[in-house]
C-alpha positions in Angstrom: 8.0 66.2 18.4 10.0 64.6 15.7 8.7 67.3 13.0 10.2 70.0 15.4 13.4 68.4 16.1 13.7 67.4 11.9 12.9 70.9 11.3 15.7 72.6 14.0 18.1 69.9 12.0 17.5 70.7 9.0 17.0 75.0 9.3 21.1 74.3 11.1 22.5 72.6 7.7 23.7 69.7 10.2 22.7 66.9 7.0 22.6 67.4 2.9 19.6 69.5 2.5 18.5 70.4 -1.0 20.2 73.3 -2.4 18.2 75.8 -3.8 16.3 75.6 -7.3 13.4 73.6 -7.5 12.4 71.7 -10.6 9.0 71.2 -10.5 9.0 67.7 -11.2 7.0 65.1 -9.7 8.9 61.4 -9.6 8.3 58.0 -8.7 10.3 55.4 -6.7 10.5 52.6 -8.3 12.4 49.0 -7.0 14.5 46.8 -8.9 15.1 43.3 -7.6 17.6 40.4 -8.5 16.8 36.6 -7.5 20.6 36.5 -6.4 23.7 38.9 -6.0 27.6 37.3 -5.6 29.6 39.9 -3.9 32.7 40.9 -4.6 34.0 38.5 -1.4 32.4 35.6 -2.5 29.1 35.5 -0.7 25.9 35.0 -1.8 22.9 37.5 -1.5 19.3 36.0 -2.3 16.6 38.3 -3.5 18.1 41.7 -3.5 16.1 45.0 -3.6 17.1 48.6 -4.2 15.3 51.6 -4.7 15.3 53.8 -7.9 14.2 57.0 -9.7 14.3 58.5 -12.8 14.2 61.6 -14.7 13.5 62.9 -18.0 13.1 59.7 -20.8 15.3 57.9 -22.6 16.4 58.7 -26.4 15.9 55.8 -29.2 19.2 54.4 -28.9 19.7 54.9 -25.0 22.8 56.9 -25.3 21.7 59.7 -23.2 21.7 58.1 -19.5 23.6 60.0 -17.1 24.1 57.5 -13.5 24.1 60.0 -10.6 25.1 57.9 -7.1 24.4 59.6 -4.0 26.7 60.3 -1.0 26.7 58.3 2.6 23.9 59.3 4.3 21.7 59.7 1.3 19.4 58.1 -1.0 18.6 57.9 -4.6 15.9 61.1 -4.3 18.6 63.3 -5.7 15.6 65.6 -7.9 12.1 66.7 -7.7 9.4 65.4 -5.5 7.5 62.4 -4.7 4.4 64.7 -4.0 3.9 68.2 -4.9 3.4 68.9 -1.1 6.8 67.7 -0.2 8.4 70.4 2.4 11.5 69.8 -0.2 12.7 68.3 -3.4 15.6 65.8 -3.7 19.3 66.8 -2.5 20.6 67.8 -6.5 17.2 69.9 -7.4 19.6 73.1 -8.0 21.1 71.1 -10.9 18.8 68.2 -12.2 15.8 69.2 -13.8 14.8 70.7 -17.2 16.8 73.9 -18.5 19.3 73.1 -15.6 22.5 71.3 -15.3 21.8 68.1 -15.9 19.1 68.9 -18.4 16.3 66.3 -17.7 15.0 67.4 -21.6 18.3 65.9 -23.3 19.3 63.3 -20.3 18.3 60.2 -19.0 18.9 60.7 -15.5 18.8 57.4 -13.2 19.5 57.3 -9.6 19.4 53.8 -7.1 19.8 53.6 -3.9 22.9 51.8 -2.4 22.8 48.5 -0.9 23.0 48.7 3.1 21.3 52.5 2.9 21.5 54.1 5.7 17.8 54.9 5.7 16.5 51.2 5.8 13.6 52.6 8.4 12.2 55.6 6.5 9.5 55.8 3.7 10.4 55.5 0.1 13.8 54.1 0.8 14.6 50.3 -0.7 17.8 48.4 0.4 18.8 45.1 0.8 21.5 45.0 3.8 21.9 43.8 7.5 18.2 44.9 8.2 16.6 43.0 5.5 15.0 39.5 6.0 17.2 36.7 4.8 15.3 34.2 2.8 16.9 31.2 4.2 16.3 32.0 7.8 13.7 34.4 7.8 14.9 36.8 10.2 17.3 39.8 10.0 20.5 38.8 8.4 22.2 41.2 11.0 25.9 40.6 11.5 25.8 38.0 9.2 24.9 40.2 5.8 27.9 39.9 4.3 30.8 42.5 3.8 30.0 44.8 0.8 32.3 48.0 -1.0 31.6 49.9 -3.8 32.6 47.7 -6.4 29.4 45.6 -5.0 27.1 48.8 -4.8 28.6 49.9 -9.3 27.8 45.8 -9.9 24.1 46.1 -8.7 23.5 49.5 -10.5 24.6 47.8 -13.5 22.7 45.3 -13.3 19.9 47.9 -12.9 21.0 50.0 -15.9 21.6 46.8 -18.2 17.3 45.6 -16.7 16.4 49.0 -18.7 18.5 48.1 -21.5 21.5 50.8 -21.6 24.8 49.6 -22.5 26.4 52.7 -22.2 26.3 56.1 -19.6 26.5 59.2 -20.8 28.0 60.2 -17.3 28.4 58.6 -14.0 27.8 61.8 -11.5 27.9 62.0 -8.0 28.7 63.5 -4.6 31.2 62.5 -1.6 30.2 58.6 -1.7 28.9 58.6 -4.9 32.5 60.3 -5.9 33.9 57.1 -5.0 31.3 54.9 -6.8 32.2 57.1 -9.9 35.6 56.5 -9.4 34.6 52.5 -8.9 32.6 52.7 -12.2 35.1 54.1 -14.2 37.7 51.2 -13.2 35.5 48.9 -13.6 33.6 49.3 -16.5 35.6 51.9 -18.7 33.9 50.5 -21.7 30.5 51.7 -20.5 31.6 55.1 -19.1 31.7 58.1 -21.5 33.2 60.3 -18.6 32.4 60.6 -14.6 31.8 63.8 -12.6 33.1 63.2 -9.0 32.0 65.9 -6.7 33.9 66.2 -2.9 35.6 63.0 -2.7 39.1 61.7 -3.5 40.3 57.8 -5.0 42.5 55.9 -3.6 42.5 54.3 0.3 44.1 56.8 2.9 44.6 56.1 6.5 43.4 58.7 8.4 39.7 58.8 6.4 39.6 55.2 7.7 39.9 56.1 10.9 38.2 59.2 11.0 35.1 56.4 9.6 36.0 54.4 12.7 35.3 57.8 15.2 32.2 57.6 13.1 31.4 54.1 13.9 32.4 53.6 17.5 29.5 55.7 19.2 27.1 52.8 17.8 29.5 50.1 19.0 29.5 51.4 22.4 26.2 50.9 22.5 25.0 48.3 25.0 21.8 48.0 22.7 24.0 47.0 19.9 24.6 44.0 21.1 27.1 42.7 18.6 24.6 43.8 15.9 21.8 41.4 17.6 18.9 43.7 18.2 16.3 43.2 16.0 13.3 42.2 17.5 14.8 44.4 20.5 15.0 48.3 21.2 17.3 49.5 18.5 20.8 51.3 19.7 19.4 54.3 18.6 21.2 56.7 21.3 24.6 55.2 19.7 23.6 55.7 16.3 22.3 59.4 17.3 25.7 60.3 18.6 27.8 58.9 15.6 25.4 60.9 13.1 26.4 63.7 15.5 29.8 62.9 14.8 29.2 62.7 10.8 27.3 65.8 10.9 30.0 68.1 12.5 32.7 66.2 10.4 30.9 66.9 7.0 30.5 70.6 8.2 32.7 73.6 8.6 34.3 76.3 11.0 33.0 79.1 9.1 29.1 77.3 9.3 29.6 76.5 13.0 30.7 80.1 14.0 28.3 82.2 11.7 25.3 79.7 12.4 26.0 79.4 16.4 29.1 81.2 17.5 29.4 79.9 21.0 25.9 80.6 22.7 23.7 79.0 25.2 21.2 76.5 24.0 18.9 78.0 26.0 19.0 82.6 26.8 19.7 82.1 30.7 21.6 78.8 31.0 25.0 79.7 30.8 27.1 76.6 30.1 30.0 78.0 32.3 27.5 77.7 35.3 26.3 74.2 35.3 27.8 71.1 33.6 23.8 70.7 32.2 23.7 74.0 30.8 24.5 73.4 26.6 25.9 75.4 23.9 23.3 76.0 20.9 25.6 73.9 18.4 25.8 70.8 20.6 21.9 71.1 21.3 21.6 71.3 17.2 23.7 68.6 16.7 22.4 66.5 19.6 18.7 67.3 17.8 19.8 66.2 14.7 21.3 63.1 15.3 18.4 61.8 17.0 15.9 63.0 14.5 18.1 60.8 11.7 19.0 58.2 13.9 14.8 57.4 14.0 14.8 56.8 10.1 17.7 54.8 9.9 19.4 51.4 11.2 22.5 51.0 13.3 23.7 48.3 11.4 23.1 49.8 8.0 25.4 52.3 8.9 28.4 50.6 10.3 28.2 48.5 6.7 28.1 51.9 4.9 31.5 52.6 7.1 33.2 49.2 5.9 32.7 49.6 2.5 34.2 53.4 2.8 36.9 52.0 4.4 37.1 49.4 1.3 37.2 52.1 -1.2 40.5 52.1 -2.6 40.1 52.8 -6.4 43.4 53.5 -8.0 43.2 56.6 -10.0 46.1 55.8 -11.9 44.3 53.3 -14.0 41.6 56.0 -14.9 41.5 55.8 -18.3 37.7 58.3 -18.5 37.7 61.7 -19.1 36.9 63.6 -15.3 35.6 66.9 -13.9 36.8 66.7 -10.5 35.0 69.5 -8.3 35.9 69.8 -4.3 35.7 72.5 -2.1 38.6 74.3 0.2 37.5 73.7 3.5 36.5 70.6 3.0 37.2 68.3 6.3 36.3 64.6 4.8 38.3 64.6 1.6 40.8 67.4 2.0 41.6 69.3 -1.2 45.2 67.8 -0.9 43.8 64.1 -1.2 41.7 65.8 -4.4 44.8 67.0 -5.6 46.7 63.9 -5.6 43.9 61.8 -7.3 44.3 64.9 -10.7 47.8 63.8 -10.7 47.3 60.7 -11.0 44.8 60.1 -13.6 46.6 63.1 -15.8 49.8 60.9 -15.1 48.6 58.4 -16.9 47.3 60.9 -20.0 44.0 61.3 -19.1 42.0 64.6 -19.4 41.0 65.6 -16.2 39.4 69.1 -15.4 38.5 71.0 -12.1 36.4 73.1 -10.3 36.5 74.6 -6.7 33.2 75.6 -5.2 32.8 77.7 -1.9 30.6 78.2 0.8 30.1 77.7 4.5 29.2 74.4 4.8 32.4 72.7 4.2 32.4 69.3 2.5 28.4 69.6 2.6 29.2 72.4 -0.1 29.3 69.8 -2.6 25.2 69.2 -1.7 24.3 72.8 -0.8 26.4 74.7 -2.5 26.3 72.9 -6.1 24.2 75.2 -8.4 27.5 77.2 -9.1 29.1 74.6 -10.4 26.0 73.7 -12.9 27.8 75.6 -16.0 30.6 74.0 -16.1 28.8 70.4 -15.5 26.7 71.5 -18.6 29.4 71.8 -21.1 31.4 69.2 -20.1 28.3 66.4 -20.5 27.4 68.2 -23.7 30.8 67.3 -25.3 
């Protein structure tokens, strides 16, 4: 049952499916680990884990490493597959891979997971968050993981990119989330930054995307299974976290996707929703479908932290000092073009080059995912500079 509701999901764009273009290549997860991470707050983390994967090898000198960091709800397969009879490859095929954008034959392209990934519960996904064993206690850390934001999620890739002996990125590249991590990288550690790439996402905190993240959040909360974030070792609030990656999936959509891939008919040829309060529209059976079918690979508690540190992200784009290629999309509901906007004006204010690119499509801020391959030639020249 879960293969048929995955593949309604994903056949209604409803999450970040690959775009088209694959690459052929077969890759590896692989895990880095640190005895002990100090977050940004202060707290201590023992024995952190994430997930990794690479592409292409590295030059002599390791000055050809290009960072790509993935957006909320993904993970670091951005490129090829894991098996040959994967049903797809990673979310960035269309533009990572030999001969394409990010040309796997010149680049070294490395991608980690974040800490607290959303998809703690599904296969070839490594994260250290709320879900994870604590060492001290040996249960869950639950509510107790600490607090974490993207500075903390840019200090651990570092520390994965130093392990392999880079001093120095050719690029830091990445969609919606990982927009913000490229953001984070290039305040934090300008001297290791050659230029970033953010793709649909915006710097600088604004209001109303913290509490759009809250509607995102509260269906888990509500949750009697939550139970303050106390259910491990107890039936997970899955029907919660279902309705908020509901939520997240419509939000990260468009009007033009909903009308042209629904309109406004029945779930079901017969079962008009004006005559029974049961009867369902075919978009809210989708999106009820796919909610549940994520909601099974991935923890409640992961993704309230993945909300937090959104709501922490608060780069100040005014103290930019890396060359950019910004690239949004119109319709774009999560990071409007007018928030895109104001982040060019401030890192030009300050005398920085900063280019951009619009790309289109139906799928709203998911365009940046689906819709990418477009954008591929002017990604190309601006890493080859």
């Amino acid at each position: 049952m879960r293969g048929i509701v995955t593949a309604v999901a994903a056949a209604a764009g409803l999450w970040a499916a690959p775009a088209v273009g694959q690459s052929g290549m077969i890759v590896e997860k692989k895990v880095f680990e640190l005895p002990s991470y100090t977050t940004v707050g202060g707290a201590t983390i023992k024995g952190v884990r994430i997930g990794w994967e690479a592409y292409g090898q590295p030059n002599a000198d390791r000055s050809n490493v290009i960072l790509v960091t993935h957006f909320f709800s993904g993970t670091s397969h951005a490129a090829g597959k894991y098996k040959a009879d994967d049903a797809a490859p990673g979310y960035w095929d269309a533009i990572i891979g030999p001969g394409k954008a990010i040309d796997t034959t010149k680049y070294y392209v490395i991608s980690s997971d974040t800490l607290v990934n959303l998809n703690a519960n599904t296969p070839n996904v490594v994260t250290t968050g709320p879900s994870s064993v604590n060492p001290d206690t040996g249960k869950p850390w639950g509510p107790a993981f600490p607090v974490v934001g993207m500075r903390d999620f840019v200090n651990v890739q570092k520390a994965l990119v130093e392990s392999l002996g880079v001093r120095r990125l050719k690029a830091v590249v990445g969609p919606s989330m990982g927009a913000l991590q490229a953001y984070e990288w290039a305040l934090a550690y300008p001297e290791m930054v050659d230029r970033i790439v953010p793709v649909i996402g915006a710097a600088g905190g604004d209001a109303m995307l913290v509490a759009w993240l809250d509607v995102w959040a509260q269906p888990v909360r509500l949750d009697p299974k939550w139970a303050g974030g106390e259910y491990y070792g107890k039936e997970a609030p899955n029907a919660g976290l279902a309705a908020a990656l509901k939520v997240v999936s419509l939000h990260a959509n468009g009007g033009e996707w909903a009308e042209t891939t629904f309109g406004t008919a029945p779930a079901a040829e017969g079962r008009d929703p004006g005559r029974a309060l049961a009867n369902d529209y075919k978009i809210v059976a989708a999106l009820n479908a796919g909610g549940a079918a994520r909601a099974a690979g991935s923890d409640a508690n992961n993704f309230l932290y993945l909300v937090r540190a959104n709501q922490l992200a608060a780069a100040d784009p005014a103290r930019i000092k890396v060359p950019a290629l910004i690239i949004n999309t119109p319709t774009d509901l999560v990071f409007p073009p007018a928030w895109v906007d104001r982040t060019v004006a401030a890192i030009r204010s300050n005398g920085t080059a900063v280019e951009t690119l619009q790309i289109t499509g139906p799928n709203g801020h998911l365009n940046g995912v689906l819709h990418i391959a477009p954008a591929g030639p002017a990604i190309a020249e601006f890493l080859a500079r």
